[in-house]
C-alpha positions in Angstrom: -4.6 52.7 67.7 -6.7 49.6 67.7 -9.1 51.2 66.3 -7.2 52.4 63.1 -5.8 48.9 62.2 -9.0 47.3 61.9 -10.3 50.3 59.6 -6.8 49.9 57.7 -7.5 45.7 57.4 -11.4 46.6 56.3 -10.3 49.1 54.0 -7.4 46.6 52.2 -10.1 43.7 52.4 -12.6 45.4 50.6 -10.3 46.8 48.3 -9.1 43.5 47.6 -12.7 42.2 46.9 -13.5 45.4 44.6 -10.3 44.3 42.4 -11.3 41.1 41.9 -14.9 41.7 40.9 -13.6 44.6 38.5 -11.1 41.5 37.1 -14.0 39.2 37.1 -16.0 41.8 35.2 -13.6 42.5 32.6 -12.7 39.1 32.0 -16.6 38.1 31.8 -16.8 41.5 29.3 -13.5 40.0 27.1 -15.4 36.5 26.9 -18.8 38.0 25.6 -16.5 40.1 23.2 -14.8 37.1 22.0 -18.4 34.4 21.8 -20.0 37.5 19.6 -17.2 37.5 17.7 -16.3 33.9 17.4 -20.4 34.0 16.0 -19.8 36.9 13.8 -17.6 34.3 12.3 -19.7 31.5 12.1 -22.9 33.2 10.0 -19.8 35.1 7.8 -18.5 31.7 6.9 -21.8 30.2 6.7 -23.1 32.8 4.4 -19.6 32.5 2.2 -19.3 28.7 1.9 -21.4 25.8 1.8 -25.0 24.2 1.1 -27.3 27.1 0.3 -30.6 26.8 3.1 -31.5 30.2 2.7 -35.8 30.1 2.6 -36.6 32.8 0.2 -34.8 35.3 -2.6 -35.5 37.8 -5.1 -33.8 38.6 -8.6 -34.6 40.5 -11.6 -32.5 39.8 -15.1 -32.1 40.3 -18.7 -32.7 37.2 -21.1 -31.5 37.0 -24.7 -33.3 34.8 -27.2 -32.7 33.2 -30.5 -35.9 35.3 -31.3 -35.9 38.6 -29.5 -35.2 39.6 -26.0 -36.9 39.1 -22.2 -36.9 41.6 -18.8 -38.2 39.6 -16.0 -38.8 39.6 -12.4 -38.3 36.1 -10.0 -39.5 35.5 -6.7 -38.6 32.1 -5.0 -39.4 30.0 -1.6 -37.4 26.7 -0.7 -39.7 23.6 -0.7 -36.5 21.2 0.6 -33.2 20.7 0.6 -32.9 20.1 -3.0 -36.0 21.7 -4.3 -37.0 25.7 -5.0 -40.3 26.6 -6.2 -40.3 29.9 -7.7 -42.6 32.8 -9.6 -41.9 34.4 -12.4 -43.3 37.3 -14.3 -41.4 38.7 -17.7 -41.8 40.7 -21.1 -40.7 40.0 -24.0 -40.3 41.1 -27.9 -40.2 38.6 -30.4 -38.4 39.4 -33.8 -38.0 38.2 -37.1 -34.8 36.8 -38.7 -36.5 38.6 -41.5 -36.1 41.7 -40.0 -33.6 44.6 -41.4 -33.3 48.0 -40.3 -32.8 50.8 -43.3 -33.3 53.9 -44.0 -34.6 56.5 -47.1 -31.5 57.9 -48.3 -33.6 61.0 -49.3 -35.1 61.4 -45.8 -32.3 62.7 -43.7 -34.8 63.6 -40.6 -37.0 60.6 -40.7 -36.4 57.3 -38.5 -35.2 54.0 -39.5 -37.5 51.8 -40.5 -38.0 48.0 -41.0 -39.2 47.1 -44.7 -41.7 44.6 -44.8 -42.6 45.0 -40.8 -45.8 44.3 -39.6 -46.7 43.9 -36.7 -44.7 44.5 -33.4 -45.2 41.3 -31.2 -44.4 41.8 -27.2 -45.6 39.2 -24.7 -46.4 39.5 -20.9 -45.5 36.4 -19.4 -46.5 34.7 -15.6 -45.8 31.2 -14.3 -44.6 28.9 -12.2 -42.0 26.6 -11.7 -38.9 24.7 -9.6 -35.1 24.7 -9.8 -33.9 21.1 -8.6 -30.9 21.3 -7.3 -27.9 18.8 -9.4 -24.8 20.0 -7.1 -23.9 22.6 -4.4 -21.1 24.7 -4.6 -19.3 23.6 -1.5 -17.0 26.9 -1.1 -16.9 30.2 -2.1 -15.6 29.3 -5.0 -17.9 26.7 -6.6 -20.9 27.0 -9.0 -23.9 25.7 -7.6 -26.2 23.8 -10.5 -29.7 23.4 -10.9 -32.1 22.3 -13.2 -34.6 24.4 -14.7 -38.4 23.6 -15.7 -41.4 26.0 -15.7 -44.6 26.9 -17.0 -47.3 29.7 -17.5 -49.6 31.5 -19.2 -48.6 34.3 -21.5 -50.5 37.1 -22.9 -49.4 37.8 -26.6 -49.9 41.8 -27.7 -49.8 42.8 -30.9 -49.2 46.2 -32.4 -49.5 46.8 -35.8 -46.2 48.3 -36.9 -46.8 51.8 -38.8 -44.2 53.2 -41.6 -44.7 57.2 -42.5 -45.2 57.4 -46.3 -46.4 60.2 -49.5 -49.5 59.5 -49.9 -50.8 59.7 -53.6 -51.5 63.5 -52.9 -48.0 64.1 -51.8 -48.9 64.4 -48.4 -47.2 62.7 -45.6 -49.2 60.1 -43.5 -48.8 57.1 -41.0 -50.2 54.2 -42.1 -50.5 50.5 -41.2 -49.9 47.2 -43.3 -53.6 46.6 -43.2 -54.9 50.1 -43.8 -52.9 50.6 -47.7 -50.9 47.5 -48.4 -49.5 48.5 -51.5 -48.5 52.1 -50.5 -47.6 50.2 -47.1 -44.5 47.9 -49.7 -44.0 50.7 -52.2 -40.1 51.7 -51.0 -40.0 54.4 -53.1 -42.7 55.7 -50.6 -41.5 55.3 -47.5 -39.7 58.3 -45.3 -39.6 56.2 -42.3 -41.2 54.5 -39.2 -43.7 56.5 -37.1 -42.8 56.1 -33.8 -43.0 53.6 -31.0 -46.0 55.2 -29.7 -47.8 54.7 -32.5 -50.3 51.5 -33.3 -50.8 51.3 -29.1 -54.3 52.0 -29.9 -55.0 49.4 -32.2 -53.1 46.3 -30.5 -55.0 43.3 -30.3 -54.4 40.7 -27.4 -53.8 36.9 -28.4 -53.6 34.6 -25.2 -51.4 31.4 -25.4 -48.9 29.0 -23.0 -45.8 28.8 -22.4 -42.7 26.7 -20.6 -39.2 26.3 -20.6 -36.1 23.5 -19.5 -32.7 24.7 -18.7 -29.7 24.6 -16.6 -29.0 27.4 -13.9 -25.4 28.2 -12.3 -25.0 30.4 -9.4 -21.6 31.6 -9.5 -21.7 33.7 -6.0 -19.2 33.9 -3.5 -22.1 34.7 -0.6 -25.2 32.3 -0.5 -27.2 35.4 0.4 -26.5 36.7 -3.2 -27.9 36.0 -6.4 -25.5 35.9 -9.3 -26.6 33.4 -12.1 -26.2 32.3 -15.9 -29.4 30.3 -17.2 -29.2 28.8 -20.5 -32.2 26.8 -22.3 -35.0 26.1 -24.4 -38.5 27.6 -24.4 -41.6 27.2 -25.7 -44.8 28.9 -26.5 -48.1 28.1 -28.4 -50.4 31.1 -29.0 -54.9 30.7 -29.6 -54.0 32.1 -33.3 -51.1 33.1 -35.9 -49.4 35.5 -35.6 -47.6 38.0 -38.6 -44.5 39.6 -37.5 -43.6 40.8 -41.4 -46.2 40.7 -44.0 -47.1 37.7 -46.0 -45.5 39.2 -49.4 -42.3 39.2 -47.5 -41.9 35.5 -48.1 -42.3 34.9 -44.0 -45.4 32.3 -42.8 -47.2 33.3 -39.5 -46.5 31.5 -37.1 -49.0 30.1 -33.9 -45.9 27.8 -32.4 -42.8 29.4 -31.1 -39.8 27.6 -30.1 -36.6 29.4 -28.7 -32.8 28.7 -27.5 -32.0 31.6 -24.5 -29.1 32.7 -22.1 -30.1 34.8 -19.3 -28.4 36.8 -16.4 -29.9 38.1 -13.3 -28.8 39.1 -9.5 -30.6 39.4 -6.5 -30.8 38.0 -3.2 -31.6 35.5 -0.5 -32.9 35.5 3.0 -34.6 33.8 5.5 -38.4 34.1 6.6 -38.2 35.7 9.8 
């Protein structure tokens, strides 16, 4: 009978002890729960408000300019606090205000063309430059500001700009500004352009600089996102003139380009791991 109490006392003892490490186990689980959460937290809100420390992002946008149009690609590493130094590599077209599309009202199945045209003039663009930073956003809901400046080297293709014409044999033929000049402005001539992939073989490569000033505002509710408006000025200055429409067209070729622009682009940030 003695014997049977005592194994009825280990039994409750042990019991007892089991409970309370299962309760001590559980409790220490809840905790862990609650510290990951309670972290989860802490990067979500860091992420969503406040100063932007992030070390590195990406973004790719569209730029409109007071002379044509931009695609470009940004890369970006913090420097400081205040200071991002960044990479940029774009393409552009540049157009004349000259510039009207039309077409031959007696050639229903022929492009649109541009009267006067020519020379296409694109421009592959690669530089270097910082955003300073003017004022963080402070909340989700603020517009971070920085100031803009950058500079490069640009690569300046042109491509003469072909029209399809009657020849004076009646047949039809592409031709280039250069190649006919008179048959090239005679209107009464022309059925329409030949095609973008025309004039690739005889484009001609004309180096030059470039840079730009401007104002960026990052309107995103996440500093891990890119979401930005750029507005400015840019610049470029080309090794010789260049002709977008012909000299008969009443335009002067130009060697110095000067340009207002908007842009847009997303992306985002991250930190070197």
């Amino acid at each position: 009978m003695k014997k049977l109490y005592i194994i009825i006392l280990l039994v409750l003892v042990f019991g007892g002890l089991s409970a309370q490490t299962t309760n001590s186990n559980a409790q220490n689980k809840k905790a862990e729960k609650e510290q990951r959460k309670l972290k989860r937290i802490s990067i979500f809100k860091e992420q969503e408000e406040g100063e932007n420390v992030f070390q590195r992002d990406f973004s790719l946008g569209g730029r409109l300019n007071t002379d044509g149009w931009s695609g470009f690609l940004e890369f970006g590493y913090r420097k400081s606090r205040k200071i991002v130094n960044y990479f940029q590599f774009e393409f552009s077209e540049k157009k004349s205000n000259k510039e009207v599309k039309t077409n031959n009202a007696f050639a229903f199945t022929q492009r649109p063309f541009i009267f006067g045209k020519q020379n296409n003039f694109y421009q592959a663009k690669l530089g270097v430059g910082q955003r300073y930073l003017i004022g963080g956003k402070g909340n989700k809901n603020g517009v971070e500001v920085d100031a803009i400046y950058y500079g490069g080297l640009s690569l300046g293709l042109l491509k003469p700009y072909y029209l399809n014409v009657e020849d004076v044999n009646g047949n039809n033929t592409d031709i280039k500004y250069t190649s006919n000049p008179d048959l090239f402005l005679a209107a009464d001539k022309i059925n329409g352009a030949a095609g973008f992939g025309k004039g690739w073989s005889d484009m001609s490569v004309v180096p030059g600089l470039h840079a730009k000033l401007g104002m960026r505002f990052d309107w995103a509710h996440f500093n891990e996102v890119v979401s930005a408006l750029e507005v400015g000025m840019n610049a470029e200055l080309y090794t010789k003139k260049i002709y977008i429409m012909v000299p008969d067209n009443g335009e002067k070729a130009k060697q110095f380009f000067f340009n207002g622009y908007v842009s847009i682009q997303f992306g985002k940030r991250w930190n070197k791991r």
